[in-house]
mmCIF file of the N, C-alpha and C atoms, coordinates in Angstrom:
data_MODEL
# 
_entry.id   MODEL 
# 
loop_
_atom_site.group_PDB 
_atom_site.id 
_atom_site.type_symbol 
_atom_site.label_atom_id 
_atom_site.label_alt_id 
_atom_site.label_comp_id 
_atom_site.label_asym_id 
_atom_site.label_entity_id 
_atom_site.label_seq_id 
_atom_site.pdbx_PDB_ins_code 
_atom_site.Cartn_x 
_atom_site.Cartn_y 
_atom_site.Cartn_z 
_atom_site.occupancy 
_atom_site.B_iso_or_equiv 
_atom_site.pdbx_formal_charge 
_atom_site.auth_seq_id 
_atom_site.auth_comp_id 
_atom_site.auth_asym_id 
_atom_site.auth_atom_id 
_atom_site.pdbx_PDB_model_num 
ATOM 1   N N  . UNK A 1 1  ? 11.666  1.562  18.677  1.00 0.00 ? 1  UNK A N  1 
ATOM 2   C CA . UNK A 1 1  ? 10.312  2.034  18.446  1.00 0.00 ? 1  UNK A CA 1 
ATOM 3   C C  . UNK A 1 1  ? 10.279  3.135  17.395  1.00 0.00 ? 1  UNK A C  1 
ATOM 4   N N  . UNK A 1 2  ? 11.235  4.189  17.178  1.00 0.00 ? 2  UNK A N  1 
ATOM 5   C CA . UNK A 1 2  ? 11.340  5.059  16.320  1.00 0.00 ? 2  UNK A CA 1 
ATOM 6   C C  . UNK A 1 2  ? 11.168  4.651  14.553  1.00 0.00 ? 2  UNK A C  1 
ATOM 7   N N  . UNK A 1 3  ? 11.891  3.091  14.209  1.00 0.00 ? 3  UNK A N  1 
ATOM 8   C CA . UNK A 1 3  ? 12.339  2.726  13.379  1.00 0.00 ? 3  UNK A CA 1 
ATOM 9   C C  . UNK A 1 3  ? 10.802  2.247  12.738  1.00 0.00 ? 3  UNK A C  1 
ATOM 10  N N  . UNK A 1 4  ? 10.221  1.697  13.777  1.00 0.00 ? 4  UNK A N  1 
ATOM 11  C CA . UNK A 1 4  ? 8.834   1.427  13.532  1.00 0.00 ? 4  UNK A CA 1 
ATOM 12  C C  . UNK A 1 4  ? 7.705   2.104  13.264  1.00 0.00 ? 4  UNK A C  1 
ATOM 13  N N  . UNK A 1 5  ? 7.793   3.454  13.545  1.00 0.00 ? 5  UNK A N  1 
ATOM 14  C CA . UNK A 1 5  ? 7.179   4.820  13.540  1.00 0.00 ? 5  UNK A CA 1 
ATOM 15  C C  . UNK A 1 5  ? 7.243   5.321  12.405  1.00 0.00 ? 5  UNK A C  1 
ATOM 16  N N  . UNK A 1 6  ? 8.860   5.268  11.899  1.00 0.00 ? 6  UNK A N  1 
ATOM 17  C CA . UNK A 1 6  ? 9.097   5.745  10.901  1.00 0.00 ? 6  UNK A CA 1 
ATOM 18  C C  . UNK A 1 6  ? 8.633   5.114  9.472   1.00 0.00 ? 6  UNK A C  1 
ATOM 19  N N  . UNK A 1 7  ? 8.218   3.312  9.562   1.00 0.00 ? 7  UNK A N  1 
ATOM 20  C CA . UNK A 1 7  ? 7.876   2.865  8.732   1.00 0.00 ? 7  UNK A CA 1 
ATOM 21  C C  . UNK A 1 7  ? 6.588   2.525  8.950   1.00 0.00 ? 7  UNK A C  1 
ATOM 22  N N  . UNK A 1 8  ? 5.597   2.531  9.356   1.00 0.00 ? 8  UNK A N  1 
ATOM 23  C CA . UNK A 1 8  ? 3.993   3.330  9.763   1.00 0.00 ? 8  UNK A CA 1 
ATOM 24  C C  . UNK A 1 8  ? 3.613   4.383  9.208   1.00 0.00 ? 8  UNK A C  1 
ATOM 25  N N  . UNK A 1 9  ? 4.749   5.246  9.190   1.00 0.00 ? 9  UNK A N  1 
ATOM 26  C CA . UNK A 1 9  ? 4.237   6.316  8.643   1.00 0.00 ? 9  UNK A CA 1 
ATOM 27  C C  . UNK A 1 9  ? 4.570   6.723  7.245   1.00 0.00 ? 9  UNK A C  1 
ATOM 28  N N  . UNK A 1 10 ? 5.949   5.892  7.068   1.00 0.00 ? 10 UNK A N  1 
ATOM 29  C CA . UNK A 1 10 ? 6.024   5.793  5.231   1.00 0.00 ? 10 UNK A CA 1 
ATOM 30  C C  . UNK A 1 10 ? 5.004   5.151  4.800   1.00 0.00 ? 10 UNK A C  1 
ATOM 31  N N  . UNK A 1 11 ? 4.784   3.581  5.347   1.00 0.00 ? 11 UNK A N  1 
ATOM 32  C CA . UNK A 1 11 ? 3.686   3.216  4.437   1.00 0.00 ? 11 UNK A CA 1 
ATOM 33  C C  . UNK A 1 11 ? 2.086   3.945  4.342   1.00 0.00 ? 11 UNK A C  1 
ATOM 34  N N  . UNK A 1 12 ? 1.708   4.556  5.284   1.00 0.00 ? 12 UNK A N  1 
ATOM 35  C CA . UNK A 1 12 ? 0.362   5.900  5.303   1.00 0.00 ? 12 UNK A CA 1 
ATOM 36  C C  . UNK A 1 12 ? 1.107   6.650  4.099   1.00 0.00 ? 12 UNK A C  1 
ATOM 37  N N  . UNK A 1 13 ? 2.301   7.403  4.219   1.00 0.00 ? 13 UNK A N  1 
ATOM 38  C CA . UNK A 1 13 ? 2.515   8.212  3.306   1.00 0.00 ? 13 UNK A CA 1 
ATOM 39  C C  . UNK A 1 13 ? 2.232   8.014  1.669   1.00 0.00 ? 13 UNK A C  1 
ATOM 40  N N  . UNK A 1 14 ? 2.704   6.833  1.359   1.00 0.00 ? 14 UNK A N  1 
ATOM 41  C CA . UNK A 1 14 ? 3.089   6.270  0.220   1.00 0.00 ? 14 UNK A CA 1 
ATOM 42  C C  . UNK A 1 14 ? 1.660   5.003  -0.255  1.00 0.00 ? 14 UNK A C  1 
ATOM 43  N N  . UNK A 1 15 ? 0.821   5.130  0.832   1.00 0.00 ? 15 UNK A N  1 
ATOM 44  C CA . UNK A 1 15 ? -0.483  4.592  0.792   1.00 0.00 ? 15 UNK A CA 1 
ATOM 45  C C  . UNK A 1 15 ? -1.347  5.456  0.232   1.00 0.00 ? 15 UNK A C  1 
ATOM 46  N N  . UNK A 1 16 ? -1.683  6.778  0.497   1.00 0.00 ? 16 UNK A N  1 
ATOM 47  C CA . UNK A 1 16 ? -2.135  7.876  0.202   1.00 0.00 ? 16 UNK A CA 1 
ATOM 48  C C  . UNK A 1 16 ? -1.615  8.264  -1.393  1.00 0.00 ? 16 UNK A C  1 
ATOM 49  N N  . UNK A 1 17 ? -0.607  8.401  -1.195  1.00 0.00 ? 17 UNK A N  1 
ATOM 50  C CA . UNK A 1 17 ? 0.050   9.267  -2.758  1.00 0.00 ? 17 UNK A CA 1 
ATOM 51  C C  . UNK A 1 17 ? 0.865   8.027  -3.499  1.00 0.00 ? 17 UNK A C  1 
ATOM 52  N N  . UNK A 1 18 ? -0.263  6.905  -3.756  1.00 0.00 ? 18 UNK A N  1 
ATOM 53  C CA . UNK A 1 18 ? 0.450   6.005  -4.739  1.00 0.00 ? 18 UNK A CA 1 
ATOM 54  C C  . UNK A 1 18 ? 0.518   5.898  -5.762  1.00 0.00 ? 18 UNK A C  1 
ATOM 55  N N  . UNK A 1 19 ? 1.551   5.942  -6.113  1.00 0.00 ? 19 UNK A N  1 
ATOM 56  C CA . UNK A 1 19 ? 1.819   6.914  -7.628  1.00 0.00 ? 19 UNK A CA 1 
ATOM 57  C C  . UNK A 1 19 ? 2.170   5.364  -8.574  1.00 0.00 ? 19 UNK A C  1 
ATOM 58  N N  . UNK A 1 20 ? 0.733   5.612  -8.826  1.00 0.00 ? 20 UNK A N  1 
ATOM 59  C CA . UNK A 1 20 ? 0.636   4.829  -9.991  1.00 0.00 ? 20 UNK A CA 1 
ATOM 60  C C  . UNK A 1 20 ? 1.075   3.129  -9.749  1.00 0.00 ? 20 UNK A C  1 
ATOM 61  N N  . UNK A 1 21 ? 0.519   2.830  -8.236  1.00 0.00 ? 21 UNK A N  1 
ATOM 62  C CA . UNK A 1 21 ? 0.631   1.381  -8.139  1.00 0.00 ? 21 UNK A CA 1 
ATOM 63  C C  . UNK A 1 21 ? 1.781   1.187  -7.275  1.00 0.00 ? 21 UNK A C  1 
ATOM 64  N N  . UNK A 1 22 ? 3.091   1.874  -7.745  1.00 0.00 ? 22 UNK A N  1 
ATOM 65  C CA . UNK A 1 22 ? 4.418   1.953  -6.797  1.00 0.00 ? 22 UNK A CA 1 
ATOM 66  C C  . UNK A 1 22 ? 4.277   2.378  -5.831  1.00 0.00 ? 22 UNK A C  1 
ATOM 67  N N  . UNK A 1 23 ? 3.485   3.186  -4.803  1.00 0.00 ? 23 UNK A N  1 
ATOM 68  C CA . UNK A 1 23 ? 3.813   4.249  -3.582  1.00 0.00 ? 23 UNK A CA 1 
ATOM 69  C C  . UNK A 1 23 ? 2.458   2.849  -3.114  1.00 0.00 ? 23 UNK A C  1 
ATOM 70  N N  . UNK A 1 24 ? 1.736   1.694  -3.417  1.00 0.00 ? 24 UNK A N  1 
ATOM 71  C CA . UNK A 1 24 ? 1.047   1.310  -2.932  1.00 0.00 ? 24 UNK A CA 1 
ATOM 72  C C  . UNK A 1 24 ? 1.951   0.050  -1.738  1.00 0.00 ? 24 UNK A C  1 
ATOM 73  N N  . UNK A 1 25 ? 2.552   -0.416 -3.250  1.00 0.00 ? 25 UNK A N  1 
ATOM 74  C CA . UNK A 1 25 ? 3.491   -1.649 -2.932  1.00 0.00 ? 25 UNK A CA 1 
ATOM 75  C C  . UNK A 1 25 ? 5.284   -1.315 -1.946  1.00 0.00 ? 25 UNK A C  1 
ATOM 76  N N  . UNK A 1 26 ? 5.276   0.015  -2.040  1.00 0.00 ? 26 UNK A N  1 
ATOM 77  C CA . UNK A 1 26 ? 5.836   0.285  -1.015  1.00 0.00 ? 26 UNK A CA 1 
ATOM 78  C C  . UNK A 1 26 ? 5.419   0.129  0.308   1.00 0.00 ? 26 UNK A C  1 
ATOM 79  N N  . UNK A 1 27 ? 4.113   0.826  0.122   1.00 0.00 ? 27 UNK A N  1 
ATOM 80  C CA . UNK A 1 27 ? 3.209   1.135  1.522   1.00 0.00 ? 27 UNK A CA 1 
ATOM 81  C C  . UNK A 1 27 ? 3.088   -0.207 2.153   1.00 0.00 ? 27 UNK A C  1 
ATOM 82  N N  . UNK A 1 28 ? 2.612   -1.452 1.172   1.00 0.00 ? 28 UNK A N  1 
ATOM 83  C CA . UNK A 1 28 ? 2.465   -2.546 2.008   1.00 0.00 ? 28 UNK A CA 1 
ATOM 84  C C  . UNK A 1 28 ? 4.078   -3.480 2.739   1.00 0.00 ? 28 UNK A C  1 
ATOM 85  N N  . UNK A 1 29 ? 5.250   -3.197 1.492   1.00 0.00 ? 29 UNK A N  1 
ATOM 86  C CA . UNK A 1 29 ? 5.886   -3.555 2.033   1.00 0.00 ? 29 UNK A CA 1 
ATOM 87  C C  . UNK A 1 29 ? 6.163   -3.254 3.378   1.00 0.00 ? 29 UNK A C  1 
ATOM 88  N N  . UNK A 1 30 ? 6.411   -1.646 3.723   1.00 0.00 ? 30 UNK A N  1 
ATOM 89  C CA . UNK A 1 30 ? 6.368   -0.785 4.768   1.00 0.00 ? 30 UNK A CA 1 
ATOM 90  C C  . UNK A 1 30 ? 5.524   -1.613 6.085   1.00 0.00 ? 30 UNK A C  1 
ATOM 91  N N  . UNK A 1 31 ? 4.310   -1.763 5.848   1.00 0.00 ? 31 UNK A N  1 
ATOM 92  C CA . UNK A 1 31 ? 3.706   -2.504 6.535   1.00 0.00 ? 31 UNK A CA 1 
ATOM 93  C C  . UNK A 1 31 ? 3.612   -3.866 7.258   1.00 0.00 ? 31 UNK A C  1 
ATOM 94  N N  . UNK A 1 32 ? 4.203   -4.240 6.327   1.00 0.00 ? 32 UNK A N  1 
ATOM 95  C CA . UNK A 1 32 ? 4.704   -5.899 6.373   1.00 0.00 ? 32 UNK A CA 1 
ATOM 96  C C  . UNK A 1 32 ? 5.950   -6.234 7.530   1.00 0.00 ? 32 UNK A C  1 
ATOM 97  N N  . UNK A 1 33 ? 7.004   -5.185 7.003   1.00 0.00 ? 33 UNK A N  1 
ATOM 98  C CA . UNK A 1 33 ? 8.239   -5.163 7.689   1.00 0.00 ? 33 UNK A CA 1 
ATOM 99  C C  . UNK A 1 33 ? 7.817   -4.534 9.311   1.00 0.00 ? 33 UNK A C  1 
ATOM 100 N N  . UNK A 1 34 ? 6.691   -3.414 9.440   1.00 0.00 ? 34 UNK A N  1 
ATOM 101 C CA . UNK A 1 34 ? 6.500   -3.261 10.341  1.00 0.00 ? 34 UNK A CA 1 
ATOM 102 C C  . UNK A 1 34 ? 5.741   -3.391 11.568  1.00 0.00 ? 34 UNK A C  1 
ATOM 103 N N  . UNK A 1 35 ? 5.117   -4.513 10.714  1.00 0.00 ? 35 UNK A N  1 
ATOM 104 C CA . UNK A 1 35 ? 4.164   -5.745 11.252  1.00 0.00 ? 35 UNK A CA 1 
ATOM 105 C C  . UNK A 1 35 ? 5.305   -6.800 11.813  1.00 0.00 ? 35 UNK A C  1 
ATOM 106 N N  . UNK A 1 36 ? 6.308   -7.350 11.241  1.00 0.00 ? 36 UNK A N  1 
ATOM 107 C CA . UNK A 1 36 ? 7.306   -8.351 11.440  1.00 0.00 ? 36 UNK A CA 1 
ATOM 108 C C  . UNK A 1 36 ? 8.117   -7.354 13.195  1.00 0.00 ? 36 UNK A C  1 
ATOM 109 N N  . UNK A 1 37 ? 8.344   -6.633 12.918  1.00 0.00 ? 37 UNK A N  1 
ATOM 110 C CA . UNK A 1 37 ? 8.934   -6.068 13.861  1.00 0.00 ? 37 UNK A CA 1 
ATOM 111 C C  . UNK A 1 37 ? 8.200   -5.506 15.090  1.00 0.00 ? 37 UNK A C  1 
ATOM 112 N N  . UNK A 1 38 ? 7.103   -5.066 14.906  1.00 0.00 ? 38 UNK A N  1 
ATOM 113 C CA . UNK A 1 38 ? 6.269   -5.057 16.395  1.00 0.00 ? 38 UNK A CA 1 
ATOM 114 C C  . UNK A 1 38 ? 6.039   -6.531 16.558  1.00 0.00 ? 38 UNK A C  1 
ATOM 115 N N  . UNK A 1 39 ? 6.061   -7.556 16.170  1.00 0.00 ? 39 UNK A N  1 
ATOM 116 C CA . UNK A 1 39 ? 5.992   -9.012 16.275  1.00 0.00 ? 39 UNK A CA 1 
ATOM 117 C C  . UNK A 1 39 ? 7.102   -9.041 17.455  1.00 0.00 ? 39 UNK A C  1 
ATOM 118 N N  . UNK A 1 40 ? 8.087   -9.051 17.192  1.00 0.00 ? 40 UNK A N  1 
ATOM 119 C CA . UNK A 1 40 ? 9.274   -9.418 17.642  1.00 0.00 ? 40 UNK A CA 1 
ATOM 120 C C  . UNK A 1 40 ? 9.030   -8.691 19.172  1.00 0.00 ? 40 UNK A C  1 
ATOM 121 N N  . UNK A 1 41 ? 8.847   -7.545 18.907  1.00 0.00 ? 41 UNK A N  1 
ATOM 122 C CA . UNK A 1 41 ? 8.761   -6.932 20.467  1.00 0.00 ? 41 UNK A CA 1 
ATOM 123 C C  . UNK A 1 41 ? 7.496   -6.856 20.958  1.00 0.00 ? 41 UNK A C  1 
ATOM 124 N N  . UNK A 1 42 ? 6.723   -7.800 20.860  1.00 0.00 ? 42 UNK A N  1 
ATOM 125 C CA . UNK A 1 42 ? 5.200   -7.848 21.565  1.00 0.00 ? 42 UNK A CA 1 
ATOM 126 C C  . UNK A 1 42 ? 4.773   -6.504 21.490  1.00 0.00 ? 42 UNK A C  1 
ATOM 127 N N  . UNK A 1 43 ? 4.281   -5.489 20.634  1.00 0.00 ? 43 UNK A N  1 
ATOM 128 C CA . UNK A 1 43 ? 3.626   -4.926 20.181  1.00 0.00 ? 43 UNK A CA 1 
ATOM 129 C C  . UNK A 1 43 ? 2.562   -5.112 19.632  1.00 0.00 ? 43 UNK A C  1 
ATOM 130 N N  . UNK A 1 44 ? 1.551   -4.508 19.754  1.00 0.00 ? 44 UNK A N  1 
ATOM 131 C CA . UNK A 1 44 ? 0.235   -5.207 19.212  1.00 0.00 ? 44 UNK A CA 1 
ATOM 132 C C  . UNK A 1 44 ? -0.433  -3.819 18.898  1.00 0.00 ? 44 UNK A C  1 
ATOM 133 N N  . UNK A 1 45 ? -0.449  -3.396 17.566  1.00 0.00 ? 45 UNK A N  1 
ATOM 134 C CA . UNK A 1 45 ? -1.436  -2.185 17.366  1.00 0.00 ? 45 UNK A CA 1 
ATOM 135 C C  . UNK A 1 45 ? -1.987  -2.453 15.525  1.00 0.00 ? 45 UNK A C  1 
ATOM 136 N N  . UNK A 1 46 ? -2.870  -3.653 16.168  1.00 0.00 ? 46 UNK A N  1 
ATOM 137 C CA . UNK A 1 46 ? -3.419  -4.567 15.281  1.00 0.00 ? 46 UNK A CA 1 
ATOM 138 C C  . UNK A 1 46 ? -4.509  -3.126 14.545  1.00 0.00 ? 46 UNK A C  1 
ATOM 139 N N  . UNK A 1 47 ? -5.497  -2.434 15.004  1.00 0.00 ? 47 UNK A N  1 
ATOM 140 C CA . UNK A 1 47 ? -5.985  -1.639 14.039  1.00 0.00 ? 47 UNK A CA 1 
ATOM 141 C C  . UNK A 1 47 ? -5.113  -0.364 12.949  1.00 0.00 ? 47 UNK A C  1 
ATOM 142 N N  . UNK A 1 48 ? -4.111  -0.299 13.557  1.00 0.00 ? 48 UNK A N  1 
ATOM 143 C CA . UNK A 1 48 ? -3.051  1.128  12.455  1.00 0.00 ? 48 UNK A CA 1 
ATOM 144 C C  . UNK A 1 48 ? -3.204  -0.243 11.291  1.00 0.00 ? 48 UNK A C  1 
ATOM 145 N N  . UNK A 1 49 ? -2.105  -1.046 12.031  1.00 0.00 ? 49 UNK A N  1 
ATOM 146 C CA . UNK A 1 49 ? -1.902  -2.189 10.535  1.00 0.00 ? 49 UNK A CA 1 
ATOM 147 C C  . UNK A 1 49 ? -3.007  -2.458 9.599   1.00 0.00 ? 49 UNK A C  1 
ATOM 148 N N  . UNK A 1 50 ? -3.728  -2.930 10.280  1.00 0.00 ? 50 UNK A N  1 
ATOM 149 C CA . UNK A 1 50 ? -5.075  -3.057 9.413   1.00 0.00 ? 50 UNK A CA 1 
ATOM 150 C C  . UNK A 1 50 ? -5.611  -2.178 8.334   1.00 0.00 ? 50 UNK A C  1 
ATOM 151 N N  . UNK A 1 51 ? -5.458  -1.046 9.150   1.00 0.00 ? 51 UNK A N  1 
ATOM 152 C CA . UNK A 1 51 ? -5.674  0.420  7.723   1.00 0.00 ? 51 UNK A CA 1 
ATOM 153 C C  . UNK A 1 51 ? -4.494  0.374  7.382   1.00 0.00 ? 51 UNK A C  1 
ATOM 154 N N  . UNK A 1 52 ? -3.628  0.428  7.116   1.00 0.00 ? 52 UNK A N  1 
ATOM 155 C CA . UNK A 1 52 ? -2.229  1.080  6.210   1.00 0.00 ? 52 UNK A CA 1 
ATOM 156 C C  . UNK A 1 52 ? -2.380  -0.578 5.056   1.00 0.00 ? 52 UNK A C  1 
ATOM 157 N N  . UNK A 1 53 ? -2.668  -2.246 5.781   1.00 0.00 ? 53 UNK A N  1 
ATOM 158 C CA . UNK A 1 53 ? -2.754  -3.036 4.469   1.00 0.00 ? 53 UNK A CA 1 
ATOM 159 C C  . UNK A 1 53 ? -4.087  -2.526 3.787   1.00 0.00 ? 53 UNK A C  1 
ATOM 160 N N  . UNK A 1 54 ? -5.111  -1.899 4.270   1.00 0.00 ? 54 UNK A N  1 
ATOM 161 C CA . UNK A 1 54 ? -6.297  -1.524 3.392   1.00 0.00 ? 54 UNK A CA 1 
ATOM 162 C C  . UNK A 1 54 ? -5.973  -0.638 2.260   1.00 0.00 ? 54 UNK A C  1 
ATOM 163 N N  . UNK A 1 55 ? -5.507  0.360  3.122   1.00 0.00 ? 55 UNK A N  1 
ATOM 164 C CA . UNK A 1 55 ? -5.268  1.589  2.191   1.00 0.00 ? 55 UNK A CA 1 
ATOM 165 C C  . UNK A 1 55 ? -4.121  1.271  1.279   1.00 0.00 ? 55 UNK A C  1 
ATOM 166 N N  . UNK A 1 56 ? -3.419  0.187  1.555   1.00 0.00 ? 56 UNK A N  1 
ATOM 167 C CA . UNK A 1 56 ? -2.125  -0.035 0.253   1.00 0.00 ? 56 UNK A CA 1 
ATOM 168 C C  . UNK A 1 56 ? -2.636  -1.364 -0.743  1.00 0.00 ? 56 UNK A C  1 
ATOM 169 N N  . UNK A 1 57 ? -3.250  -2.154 -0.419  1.00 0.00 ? 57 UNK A N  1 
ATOM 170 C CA . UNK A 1 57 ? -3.986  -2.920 -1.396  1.00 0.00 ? 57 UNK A CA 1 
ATOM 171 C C  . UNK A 1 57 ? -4.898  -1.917 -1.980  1.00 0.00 ? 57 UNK A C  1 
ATOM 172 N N  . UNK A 1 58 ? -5.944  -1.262 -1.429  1.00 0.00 ? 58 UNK A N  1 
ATOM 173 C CA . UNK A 1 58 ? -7.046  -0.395 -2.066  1.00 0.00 ? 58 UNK A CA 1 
ATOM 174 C C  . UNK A 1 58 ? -6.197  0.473  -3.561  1.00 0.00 ? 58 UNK A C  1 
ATOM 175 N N  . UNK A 1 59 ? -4.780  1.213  -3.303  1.00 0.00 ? 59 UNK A N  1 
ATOM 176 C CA . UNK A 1 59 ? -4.067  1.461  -3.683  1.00 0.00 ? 59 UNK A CA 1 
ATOM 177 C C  . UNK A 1 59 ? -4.246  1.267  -4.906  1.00 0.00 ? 59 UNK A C  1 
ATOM 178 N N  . UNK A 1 60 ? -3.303  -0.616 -4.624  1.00 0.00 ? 60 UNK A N  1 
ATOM 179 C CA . UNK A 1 60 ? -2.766  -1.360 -5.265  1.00 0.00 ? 60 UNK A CA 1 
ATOM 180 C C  . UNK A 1 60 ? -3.993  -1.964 -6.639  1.00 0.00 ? 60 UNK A C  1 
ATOM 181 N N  . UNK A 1 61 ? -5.285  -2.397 -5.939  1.00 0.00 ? 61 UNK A N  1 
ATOM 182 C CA . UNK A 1 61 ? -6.203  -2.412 -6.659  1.00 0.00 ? 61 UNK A CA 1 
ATOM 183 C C  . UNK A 1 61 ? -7.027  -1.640 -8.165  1.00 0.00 ? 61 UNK A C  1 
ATOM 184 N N  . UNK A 1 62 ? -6.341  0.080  -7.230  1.00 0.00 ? 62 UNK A N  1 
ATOM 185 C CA . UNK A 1 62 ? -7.581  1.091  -7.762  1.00 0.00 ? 62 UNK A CA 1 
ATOM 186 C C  . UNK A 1 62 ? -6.414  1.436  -9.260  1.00 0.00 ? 62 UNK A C  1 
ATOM 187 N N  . UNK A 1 63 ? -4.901  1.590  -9.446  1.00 0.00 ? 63 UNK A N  1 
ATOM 188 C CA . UNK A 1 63 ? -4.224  1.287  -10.141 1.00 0.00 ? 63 UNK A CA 1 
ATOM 189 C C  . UNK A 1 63 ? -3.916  0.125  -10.964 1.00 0.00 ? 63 UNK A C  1 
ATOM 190 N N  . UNK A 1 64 ? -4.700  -0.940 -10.684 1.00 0.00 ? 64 UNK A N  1 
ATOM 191 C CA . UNK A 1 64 ? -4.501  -2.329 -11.595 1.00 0.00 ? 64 UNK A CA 1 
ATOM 192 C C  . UNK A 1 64 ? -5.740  -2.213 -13.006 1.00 0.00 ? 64 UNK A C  1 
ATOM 193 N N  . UNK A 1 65 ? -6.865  -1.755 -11.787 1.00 0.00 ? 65 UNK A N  1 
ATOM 194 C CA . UNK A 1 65 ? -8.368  -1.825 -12.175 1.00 0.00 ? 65 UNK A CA 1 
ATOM 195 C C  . UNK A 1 65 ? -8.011  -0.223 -13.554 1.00 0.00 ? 65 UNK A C  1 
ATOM 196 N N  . UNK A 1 66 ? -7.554  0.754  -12.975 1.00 0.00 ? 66 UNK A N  1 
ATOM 197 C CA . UNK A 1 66 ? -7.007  2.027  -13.925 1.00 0.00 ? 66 UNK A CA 1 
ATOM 198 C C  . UNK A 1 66 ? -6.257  1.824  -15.523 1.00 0.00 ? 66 UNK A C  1 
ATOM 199 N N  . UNK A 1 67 ? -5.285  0.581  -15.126 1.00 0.00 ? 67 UNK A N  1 
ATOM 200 C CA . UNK A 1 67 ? -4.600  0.296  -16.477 1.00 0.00 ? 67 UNK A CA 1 
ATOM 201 C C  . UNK A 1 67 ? -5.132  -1.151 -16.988 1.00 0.00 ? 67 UNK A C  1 
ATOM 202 N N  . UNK A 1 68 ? -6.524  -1.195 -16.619 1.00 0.00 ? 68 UNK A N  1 
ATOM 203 C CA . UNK A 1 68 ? -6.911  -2.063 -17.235 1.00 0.00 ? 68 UNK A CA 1 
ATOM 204 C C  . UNK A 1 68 ? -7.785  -1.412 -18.171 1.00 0.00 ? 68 UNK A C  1 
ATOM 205 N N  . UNK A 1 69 ? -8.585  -0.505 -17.291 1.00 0.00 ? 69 UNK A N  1 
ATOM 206 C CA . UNK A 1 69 ? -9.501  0.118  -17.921 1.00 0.00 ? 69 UNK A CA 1 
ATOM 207 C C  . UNK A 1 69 ? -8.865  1.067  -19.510 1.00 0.00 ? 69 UNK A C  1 
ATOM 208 N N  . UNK A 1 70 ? -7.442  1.427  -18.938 1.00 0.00 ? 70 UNK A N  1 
ATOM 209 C CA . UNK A 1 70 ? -7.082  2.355  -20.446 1.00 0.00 ? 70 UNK A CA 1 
ATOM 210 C C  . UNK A 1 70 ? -6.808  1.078  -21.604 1.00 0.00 ? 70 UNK A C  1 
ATOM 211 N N  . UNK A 1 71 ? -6.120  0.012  -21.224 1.00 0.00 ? 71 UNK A N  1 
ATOM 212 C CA . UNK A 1 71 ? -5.801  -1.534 -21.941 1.00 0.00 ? 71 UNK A CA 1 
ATOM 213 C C  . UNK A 1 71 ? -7.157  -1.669 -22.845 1.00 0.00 ? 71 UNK A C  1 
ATOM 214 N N  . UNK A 1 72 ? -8.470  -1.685 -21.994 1.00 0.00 ? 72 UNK A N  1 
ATOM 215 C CA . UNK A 1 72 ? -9.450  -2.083 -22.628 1.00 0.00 ? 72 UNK A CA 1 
ATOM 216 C C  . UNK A 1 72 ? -10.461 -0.898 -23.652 1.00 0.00 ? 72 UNK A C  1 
ATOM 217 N N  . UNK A 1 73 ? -9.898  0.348  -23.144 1.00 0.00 ? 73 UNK A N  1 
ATOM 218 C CA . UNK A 1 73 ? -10.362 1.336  -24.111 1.00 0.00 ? 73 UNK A CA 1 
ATOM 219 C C  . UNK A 1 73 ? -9.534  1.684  -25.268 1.00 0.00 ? 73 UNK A C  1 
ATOM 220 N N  . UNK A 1 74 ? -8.450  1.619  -25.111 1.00 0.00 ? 74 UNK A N  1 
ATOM 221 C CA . UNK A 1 74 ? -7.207  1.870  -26.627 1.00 0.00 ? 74 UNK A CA 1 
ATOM 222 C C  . UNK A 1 74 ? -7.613  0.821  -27.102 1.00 0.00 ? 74 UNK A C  1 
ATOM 223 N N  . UNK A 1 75 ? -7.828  -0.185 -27.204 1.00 0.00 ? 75 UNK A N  1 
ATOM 224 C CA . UNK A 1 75 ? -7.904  -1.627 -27.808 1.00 0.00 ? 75 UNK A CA 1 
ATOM 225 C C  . UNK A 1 75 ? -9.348  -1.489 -28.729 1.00 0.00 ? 75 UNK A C  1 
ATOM 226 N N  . UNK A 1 76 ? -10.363 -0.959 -27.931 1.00 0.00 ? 76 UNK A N  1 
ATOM 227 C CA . UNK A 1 76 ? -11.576 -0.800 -28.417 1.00 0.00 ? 76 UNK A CA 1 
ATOM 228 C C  . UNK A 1 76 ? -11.882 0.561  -30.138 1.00 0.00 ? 76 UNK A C  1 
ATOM 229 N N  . UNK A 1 77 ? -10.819 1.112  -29.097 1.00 0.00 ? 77 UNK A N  1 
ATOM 230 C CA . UNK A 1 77 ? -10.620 2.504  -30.052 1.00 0.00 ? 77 UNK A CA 1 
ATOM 231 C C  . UNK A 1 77 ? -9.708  1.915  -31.473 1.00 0.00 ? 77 UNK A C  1 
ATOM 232 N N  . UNK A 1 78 ? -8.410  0.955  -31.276 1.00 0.00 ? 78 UNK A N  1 
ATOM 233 C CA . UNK A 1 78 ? -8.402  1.062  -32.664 1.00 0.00 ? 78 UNK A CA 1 
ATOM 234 C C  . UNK A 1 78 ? -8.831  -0.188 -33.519 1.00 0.00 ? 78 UNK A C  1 
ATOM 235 N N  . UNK A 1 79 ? -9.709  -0.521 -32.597 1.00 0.00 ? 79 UNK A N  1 
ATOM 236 C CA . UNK A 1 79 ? -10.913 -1.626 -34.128 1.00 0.00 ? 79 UNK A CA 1 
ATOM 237 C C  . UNK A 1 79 ? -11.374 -0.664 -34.661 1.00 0.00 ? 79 UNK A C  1 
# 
């Protein structure tokens, strides 16, 4: 149970302070693995999971949507 705790709370950590897209895709991995593993031991704490994949896609999103937006303004800037 510790091992599972510990990766719950990396992926919150690294959900929060995703640095630049990486601390997102950690977070979900984090999540994933610790989704697979309360699986295994009939654990069920279906709402944490739910926020930690929100908050690491949201992440993952708000950093895609970021270097798109600079992609599409340098581009504009040197026509």
């Amino acid at each position: 149970m510790t091992e599972i705790d510990r990766l719950l709370k990396r992926s919150e950590v690294f959900g929060w302070i995703w640095i630049m897209g990486i601390g997102s895709v950690i977070s979900i991995m984090s999540a994933f693995k610790a989704a697979r593993m309360m699986k295994e031991r009939g654990i069920s704490d279906r709402k944490k999971l739910t926020g930690l994949f929100v908050l690491g896609f949201a992440g993952l999103f708000i950093s895609v949507a970021a270097f798109a937006i600079i992609i599409i303004y340098r581009k504009s800037k040197t026509n």
